[in-house]
N, C-alpha and C positions, 0 to 999 in steps of 0.2 A: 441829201441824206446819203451816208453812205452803204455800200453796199451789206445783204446779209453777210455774217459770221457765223459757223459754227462751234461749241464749244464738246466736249464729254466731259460727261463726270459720272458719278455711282447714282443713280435713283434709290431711294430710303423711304419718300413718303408719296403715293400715287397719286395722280391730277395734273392738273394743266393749269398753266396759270403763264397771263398776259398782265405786263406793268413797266413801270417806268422802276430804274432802280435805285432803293436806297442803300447807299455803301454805310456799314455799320464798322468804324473804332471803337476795339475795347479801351477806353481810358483808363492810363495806368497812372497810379497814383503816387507822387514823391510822399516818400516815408521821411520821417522827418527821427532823428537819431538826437538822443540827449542823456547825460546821468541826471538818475533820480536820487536824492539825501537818502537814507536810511529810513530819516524820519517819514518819507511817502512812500516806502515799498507796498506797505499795505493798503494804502487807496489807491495803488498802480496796480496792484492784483485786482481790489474790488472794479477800478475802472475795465480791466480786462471783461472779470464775470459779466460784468453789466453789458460791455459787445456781443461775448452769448446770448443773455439773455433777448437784447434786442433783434439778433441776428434770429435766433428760435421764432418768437412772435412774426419777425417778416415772412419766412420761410413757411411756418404756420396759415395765415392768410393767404399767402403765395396756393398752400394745400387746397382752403375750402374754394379756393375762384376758380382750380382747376378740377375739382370737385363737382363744381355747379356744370362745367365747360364741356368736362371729358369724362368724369365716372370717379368714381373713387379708387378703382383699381389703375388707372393711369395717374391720379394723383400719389399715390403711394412712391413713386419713384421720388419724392422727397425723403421720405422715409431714411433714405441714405444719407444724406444732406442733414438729417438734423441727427443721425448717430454722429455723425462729423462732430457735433458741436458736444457731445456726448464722450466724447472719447478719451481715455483717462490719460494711455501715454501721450497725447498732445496738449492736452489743460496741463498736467502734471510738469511737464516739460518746459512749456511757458512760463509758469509760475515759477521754477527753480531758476528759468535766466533772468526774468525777473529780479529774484531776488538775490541771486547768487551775483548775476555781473551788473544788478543795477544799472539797469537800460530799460526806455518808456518801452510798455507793453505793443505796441505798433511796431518798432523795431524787431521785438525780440520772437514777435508772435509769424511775420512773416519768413524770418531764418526758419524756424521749426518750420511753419509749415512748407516754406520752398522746401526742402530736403525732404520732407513728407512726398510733396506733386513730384520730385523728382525721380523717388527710388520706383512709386509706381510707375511711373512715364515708363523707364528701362524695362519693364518687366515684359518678358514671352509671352502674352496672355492679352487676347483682345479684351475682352471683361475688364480686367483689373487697368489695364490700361487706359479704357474707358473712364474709369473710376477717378484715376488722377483728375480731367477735365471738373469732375463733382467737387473735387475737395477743391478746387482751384476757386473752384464757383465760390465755395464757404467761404472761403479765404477775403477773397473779394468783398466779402459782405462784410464781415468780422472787422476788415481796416476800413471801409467807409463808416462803419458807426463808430470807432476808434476815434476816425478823424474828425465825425460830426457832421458828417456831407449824408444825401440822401442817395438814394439808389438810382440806377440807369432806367429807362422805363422805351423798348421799345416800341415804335409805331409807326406807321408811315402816315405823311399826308392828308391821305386820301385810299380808298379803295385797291387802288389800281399801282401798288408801291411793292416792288419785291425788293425784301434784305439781303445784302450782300457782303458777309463777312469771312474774316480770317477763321473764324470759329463762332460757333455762338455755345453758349454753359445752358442748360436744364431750364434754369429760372430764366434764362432769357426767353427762351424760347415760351416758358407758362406764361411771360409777362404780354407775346405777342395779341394784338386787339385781330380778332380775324376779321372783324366789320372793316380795319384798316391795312392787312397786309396779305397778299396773296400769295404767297412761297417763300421760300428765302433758299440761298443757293452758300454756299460755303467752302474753302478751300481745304478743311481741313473735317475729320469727322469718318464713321462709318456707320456702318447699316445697324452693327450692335450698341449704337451710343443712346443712351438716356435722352437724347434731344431728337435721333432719330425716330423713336418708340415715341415721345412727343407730340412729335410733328405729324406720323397717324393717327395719334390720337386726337389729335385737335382739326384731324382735316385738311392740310397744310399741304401744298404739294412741297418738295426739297429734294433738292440733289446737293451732293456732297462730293468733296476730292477734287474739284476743280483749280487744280495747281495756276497763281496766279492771277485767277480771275478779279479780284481787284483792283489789281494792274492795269486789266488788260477791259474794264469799264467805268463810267463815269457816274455821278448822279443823275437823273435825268435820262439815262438812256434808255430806249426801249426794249427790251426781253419779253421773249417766250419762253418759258421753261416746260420738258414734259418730264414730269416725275416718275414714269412709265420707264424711258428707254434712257433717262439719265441725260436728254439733249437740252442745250440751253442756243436760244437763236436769239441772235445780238443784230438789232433791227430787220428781224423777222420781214419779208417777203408778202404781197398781199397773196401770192400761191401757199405759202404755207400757212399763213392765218387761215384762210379758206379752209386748208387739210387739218389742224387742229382744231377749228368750231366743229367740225363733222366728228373728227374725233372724239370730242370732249363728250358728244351728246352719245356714242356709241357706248365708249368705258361707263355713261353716268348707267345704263341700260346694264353692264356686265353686272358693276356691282351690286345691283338691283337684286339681280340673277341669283351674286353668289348669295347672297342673303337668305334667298330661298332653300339653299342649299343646307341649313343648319342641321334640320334632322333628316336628312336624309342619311342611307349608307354610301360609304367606299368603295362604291361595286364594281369593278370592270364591267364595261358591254356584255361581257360573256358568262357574267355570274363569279368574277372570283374577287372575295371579299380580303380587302387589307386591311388592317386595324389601323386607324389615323389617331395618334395620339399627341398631346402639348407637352413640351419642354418649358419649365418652369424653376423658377429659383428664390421665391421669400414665398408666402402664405397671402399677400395680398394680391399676386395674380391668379386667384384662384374663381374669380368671377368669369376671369377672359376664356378659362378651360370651356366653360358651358357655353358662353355664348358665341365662340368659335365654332361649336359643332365636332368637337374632338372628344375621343371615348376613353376620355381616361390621359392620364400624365405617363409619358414614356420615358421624361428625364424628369428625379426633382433631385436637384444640385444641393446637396447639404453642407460643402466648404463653406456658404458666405454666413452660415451661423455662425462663424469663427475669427469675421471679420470685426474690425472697430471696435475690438475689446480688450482687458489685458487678460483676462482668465476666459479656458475657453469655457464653452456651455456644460453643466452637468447634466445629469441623466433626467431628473425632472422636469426642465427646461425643453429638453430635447424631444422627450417623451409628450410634453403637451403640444408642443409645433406639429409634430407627425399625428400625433391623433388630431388633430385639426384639418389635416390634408386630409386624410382618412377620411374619416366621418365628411367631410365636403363631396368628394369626392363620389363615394359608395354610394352603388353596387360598386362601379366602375373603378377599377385599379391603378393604382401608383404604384411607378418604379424608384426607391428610392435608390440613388447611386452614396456610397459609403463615401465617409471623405478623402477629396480627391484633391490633396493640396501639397504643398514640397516646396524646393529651394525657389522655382520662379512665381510662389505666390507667398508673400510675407505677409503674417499675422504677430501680432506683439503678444497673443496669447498662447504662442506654441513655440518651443525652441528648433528652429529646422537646421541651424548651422549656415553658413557659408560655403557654396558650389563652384567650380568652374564651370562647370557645365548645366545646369540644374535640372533642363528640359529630357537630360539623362540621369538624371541624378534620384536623393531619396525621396519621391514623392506617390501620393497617391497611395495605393495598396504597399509598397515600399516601407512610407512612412508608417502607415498601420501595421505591419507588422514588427516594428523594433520597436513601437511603443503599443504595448498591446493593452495597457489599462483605460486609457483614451480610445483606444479601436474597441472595447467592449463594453465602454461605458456609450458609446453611439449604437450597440449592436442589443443593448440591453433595451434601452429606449425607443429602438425601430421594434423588436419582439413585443414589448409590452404594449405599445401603438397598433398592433396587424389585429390585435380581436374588436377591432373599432371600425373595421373598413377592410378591403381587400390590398394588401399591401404585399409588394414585390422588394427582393433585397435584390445589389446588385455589386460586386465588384471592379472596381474599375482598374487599368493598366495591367493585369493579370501578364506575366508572361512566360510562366512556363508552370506544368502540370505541381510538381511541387509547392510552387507558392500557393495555386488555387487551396489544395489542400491543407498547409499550413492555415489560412483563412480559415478556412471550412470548420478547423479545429477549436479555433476562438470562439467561432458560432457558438460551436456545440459548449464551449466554457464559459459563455454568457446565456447558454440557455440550462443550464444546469445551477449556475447560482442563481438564476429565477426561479427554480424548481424549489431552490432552498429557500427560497424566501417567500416561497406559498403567491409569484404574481402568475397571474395566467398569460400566457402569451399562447400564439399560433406557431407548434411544435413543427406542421410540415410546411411551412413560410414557402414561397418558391424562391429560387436563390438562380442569380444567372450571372454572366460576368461580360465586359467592355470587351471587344475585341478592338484594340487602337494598337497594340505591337506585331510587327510582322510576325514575331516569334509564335505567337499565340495563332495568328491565321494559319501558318503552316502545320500546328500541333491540336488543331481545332477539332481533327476527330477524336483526339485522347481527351480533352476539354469536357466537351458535349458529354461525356460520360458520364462528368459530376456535374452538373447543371440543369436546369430546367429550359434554359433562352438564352440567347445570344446577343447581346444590344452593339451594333459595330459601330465604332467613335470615329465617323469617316476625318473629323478635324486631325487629329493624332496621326493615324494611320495611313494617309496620304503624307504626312511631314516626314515619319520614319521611314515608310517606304522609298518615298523619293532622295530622304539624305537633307531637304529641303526647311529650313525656316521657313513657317509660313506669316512670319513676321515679315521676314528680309522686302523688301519691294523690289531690290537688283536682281533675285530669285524669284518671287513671286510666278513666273510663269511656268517652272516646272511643280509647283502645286496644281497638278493638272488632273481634275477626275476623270478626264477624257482618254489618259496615259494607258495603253494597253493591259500593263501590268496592274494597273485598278482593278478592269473588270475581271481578270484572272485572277486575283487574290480574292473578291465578294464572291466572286464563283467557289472557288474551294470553301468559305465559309458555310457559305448559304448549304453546299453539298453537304459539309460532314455534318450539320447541324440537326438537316432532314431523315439521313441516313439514322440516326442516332434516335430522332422521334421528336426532336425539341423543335420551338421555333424558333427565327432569328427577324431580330428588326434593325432599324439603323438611326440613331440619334443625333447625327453631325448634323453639320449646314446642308449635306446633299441630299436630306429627307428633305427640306424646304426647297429645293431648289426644283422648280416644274421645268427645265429642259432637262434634265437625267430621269424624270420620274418612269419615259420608255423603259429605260435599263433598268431601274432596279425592282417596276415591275416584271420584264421580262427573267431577272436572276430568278425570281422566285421570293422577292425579299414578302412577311407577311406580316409584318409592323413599320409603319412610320411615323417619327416625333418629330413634330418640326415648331418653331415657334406660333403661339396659338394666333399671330399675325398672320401668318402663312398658309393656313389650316384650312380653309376656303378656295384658296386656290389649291394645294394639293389634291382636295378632293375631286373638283371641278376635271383637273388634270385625270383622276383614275377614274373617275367615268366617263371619262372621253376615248380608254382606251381598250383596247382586247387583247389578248393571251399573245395567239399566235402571233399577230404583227410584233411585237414586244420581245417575242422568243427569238423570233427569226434576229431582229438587231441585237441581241447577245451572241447568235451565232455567226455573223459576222464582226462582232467586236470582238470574239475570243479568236477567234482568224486573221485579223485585221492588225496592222504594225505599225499606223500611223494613228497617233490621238485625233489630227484635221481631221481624219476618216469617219472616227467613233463618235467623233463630234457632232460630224454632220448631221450621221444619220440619226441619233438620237433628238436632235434640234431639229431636224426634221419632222420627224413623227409629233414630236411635240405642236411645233408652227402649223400643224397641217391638221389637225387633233382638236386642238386649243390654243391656237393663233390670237384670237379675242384677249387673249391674258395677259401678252407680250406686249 
């Protein structure tokens, strides 16, 4: 046998898991091309509907198996998958080449949707990027019953089989038998993928990003993967199988642990309490908020109501979504952030225009205010929703005092034609806005003025401050929260925010991340949202910590001129604190 290998990749889903591998091909399907007579355009459409409808029912089933498996709130990530099938300008679209260039529905149904998976693929935005993979999935499904062939159905063997693919889509991954597969490992994929979110939820350990590793294994071959630290061992050592049994049976004891952790509080050792809140984006992860142990929604993302459709939502639509979160929710409060969308997220229900640049372009609070009938018919809907539950407003990309206040004005013009029309809303709503533009960090005490809280977009605001695509991968390492000028920018925030009497929290990826959790309890931050996955461990992390040690590494991070440095020390505290986590 030959010797051990090491591999990396990204850990997505926690556990350990020992097996032989099985390499997964996506079978791609020859599309068979033909003109249809005039006289069959109409059973070439009804043949179409009928791949919908088949596709819906699989999709369907696909729902209650992961239902019975994982909960209802992790099955809902189909939910996407069958608006796919739902979608006007894509049926619309098919139908017209259809009959417009009379071509069998199989041909003309994968041109649309390629150009569909493709414009998302290009987009700035891990979300929507993600997205593509979803509709690829649909896709997939739509020309197997097209063609009359049945679906892929993974499984291993036996027990002891880890999948090894180029990618795996949603539904593969809900099709997995856990009696038959112990992880699966991927070269493609990330931590915000629907297959990701999956794969925790089914128990699954998974790493992702492993450039190659198909290549570089065979069927047959024996792995160890830890979903923990992201390692995959390619004929594992009896010294390291020995270190992972011991391991396995230590993390089974963590998660035990964090379980216990649900109602407790966010305390520091030392008595100072942070508010742990969930980041959220439909209504049906609304089960996850509670049983994470999170006190309330710190992000709820209201753009993907605007997704998959050709008209966007009107005010009653809008108005009954929010009073659902509300009323779920309450006592405990939600932040709704206003819609936050523009040139690098395409909707067929909104005209955004074509950008060079989009990621600076008209998006976000931008777009809301040159269309301000649309920006107050959401702001009408959030008011009329706040006497159902404790709801928070929130602007996002704000970046300079002007704009805030232009906002502020529509507020007040969508809370005045509620006036006139005899609805009750919550007149003094609390209102706060995104700090994601440097601009807005440096102008944060004039801000604070008109505000209540401060929510900081650490995703944005690490790309603009560094100049940085946090897409690019040839850059990728100057997206650095370690970067000197980070904890100098969260320090003036956090400053002007207190000085002023507001609070401030932070809603990026670096609320969820437990090696920074040192820092940004020692800035002072007194909200964090992090996804309701992560929420257990965030906590676990602030009660492992105290003020003063936490203070002191901010004030060698604000001295300090090396990110290795900041790094350290903060990964430090952390390993040395709540080491068990890592």
């Amino acid at each position: 046998m030959a010797g051990e290998r090491i591999f990396q990749g990204t850990p997505v889903a926690p556990g350990i898991a020992e097996g032989k591998v099985l390499i997964h091909f996506q079978e791609e399907e020859v599309i068979p091309f033909r003109d249809v007579p005039e006289s069959e355009l109409d059973a070439e459409v009804t043949r179409f509907e009928g791949a919908l409808l088949a596709t819906r029912k699989e999709l369907q089933e696909l729902q209650v198996r992961l239902t019975e498996s994982a909960g209802a709130g992790d099955a809902s990530i189909f939910d996407a998958h069958l608006l796919v099938l739902e979608d006007p300008s894509l049926i619309d679209e098919v139908n017209k080449g259809i009959r417009t260039h009379r071509h069998n529905a199989e041909f003309v149904f994968q041109g649309v949707s390629h150009h569909f998976i493709k414009t998302l693929s290009a987009i700035d935005d891990a979300y929507l990027r993600e997205r593509a993979l979803d509709l690829e999935d649909v896709a997939r499904r739509v020309i197997r019953h097209l063609l009359g062939k049945s679906g892929q159905r993974l499984s291993g063997h036996d027990r002891n089989h880890i999948i090894v693919a180029d990618e795996l889509t949603p539904s593969d991954t809900a099709t997995l038998n856990r009696g038959n597969v112990a992880g699966f490992v991927t070269e493609k994929g990330s931590k915000t993928s629907h297959t990701a979110i999956m794969a925790r939820a089914l128990a699954i350990p998974a790493i992702v990003g492993i450039e190659g590793i198909c290549d570089s294994l065979e069927n047959g071959d024996v792995i160890l993967i830890d979903g923990y630290s992201g390692k995959l061992f390619l004929n594992p050592s009896p010294e390291t199988l020995y270190v992972y049994q011991q391991l396995a049976q230590e993390k089974e004891h963590i998660e035990e642990g964090l379980e216990t952790l649900r109602e407790s509080d966010s305390t520091t050792l030392d008595g100072r309490h942070i508010i742990l809140s969930a980041n959220i984006e439909l209504p049906e992860e609304l089960d996850d908020v509670a049983s994470c142990g999170a006190e309330g929604i710190g992000l709820y993302r209201t753009e993907f109501l605007y997704f998959n459709r050709s008209t966007p939502p009107d005010e009653e639509e809008q108005y009954a979504i929010y009073r659902q979160v509300a009323e779920r929710i309450a006592p405990q409060s939600v932040i709704i952030r206003t819609l936050d969308i523009g040139g690098d997220k395409p909707t067929e229900c909104l005209d955004l225009g074509e950008e060079e640049n989009p990621f600076l372009g008209c998006r976000a609070i931008r777009f809301c205010l040159l269309n301000p009938e649309i920006f107050k018919t959401q702001l009408r809907a959030i008011l009329r929703a706040s006497v159902h539950g404790h709801l928070r407003l929130m602007f996002p990309m704000i970046s300079g005092r002007e704009e805030l206040l232009h906002a502020k004005s529509l507020l007040e013009e969508a809370m005045e034609e509620l006036r006139a029309r005899g609805e009750p809303f919550q007149a003094d709503i609390e209102l706060g806005v995104m700090i994601e533009v440097p601009s807005a960090a440096i102008i944060a005490d004039l801000l604070a003025k008109e505000v209540k809280f401060f929510s900081i977009g650490t995703n944005d605001l690490l790309q603009y401050l560094m100049a940085a695509d946090r897409g690019n991968e040839r850059i990728a390492h100057l997206h650095d929260a370690a970067h000197p000028a980070v904890t100098r920018v969260l320090k003036v925030i956090v400053d002007a925010a207190h000085a002023a009497g507001i609070w401030v929290g932070v809603c990026g990826e670096l609320a969820g991340d437990i090696e920074f959790t040192p820092l940004l309890v020692g800035l002072g931050i007194d909200e964090l949202s992090a996804s309701a996955a992560l929420v257990p461990r965030v906590k676990k992390a602030i009660r492992s910590l105290d003020l003063p040690a936490c203070q002191e590494l901010v004030s060698h991070a604000l001295s300090g001129d090396r990110a290795v440095e900041i790094y350290a020390r903060t990964t430090g505290i952390a390993r040395t604190r709540y080491g068990d986590l890592f």
